[in-house]
C-alpha positions in Angstrom: 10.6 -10.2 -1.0 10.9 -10.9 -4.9 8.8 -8.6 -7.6 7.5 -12.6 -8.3 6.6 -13.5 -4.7 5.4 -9.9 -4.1 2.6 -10.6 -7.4 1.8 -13.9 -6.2 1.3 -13.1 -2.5 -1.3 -10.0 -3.7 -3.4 -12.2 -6.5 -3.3 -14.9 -3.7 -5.0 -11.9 -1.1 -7.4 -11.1 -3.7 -9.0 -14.4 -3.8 -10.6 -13.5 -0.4 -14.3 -12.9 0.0 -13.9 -10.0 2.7 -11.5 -7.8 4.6 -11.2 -9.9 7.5 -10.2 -13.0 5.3 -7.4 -10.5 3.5 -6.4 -9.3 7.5 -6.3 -13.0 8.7 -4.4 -14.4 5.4 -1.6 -11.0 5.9 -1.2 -11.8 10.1 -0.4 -15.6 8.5 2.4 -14.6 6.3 6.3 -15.5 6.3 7.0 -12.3 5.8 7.2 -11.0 9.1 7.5 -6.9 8.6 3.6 -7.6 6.3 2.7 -10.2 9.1 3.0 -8.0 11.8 1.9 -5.2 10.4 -1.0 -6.6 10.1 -1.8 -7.4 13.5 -1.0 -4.7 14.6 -4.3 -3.6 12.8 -6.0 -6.0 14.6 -9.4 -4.5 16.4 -9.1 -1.1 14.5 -11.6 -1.3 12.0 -15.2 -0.3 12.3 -18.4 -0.7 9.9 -20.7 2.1 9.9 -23.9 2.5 7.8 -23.7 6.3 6.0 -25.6 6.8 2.8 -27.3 3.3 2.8 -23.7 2.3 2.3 -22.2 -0.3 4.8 -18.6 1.7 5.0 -15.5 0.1 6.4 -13.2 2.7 8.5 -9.9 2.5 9.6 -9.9 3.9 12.9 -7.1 5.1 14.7 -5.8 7.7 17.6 -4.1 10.7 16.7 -2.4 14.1 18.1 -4.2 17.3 17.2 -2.8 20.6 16.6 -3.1 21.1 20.4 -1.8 18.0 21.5 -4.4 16.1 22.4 -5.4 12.6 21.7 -8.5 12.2 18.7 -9.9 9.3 17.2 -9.5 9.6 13.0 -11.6 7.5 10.8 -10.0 6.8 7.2 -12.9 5.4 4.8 -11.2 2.6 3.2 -14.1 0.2 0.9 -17.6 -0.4 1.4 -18.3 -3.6 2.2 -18.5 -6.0 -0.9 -16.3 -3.9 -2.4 -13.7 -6.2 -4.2 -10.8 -6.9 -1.5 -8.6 -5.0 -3.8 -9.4 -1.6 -2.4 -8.1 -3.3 0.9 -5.0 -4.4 -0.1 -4.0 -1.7 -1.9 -4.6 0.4 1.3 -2.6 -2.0 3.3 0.6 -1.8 1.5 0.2 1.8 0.6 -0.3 2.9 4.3 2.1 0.5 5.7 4.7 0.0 3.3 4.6 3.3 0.6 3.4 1.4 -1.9 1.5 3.1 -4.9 -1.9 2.0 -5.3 -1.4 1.9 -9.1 1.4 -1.0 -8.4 -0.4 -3.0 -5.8 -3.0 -3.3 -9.0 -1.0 -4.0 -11.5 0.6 -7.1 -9.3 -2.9 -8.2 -9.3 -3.4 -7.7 -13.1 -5.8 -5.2 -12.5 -6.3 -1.4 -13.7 -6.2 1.3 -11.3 -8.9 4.0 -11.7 -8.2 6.9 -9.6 -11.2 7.9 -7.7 -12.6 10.6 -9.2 -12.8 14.4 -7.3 -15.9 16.0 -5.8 
């Protein structure tokens, strides 16, 4: 994919209203790596309330240090967050993207989240 397709593919994803929209437009597009990456995320996210926040997890299996099966839980946007944070994640986690590009293709500023 072209640095121009690339930019017009993310500012066309962040015209979405919600995640799902942003999941359903990625499983619909020609290029097939994004397109099935996507579904394979399909029925892995989960919305739990923490905080008074309505928090949208990833949640997937993993192997512990002993081998064994866990379920992890990656915190990716609250919901009605702007569908930025979600594709951002996307194409970091699936494709090694830095978050800071994925923005900029939008013509938007990254702000690093700031440390505890």
């Amino acid at each position: 994919m072209q640095q121009d397709q690339f930019e017009a593919l993310i500012k066309s994803l962040c015209q979405h209203d919600t995640m799902p929209q942003v999941l359903d437009a990625l499983k619909s597009c020609e290029d097939q790596e994004i397109a099935d990456a996507a579904a394979a995320l399909t029925g892995q996210f989960r919305l739990a309330e923490i905080d008074g926040e309505q928090r949208i997890y990833h949640v997937s299996m993993q192997e512990n240090d002993q081998g064994e099966s866990e379920e992890f839980a990656e915190w990716i946007m609250n919901d009605g967050d702007d569908v930025i944070k979600f594709v951002a994640w996307f194409f970091y986690d699936n494709f090694d993207l830095k978050l800071k590009d994925i923005y900029q293709a939008a013509g938007r500023t990254y702000r690093q989240p700031k440390r505890l």
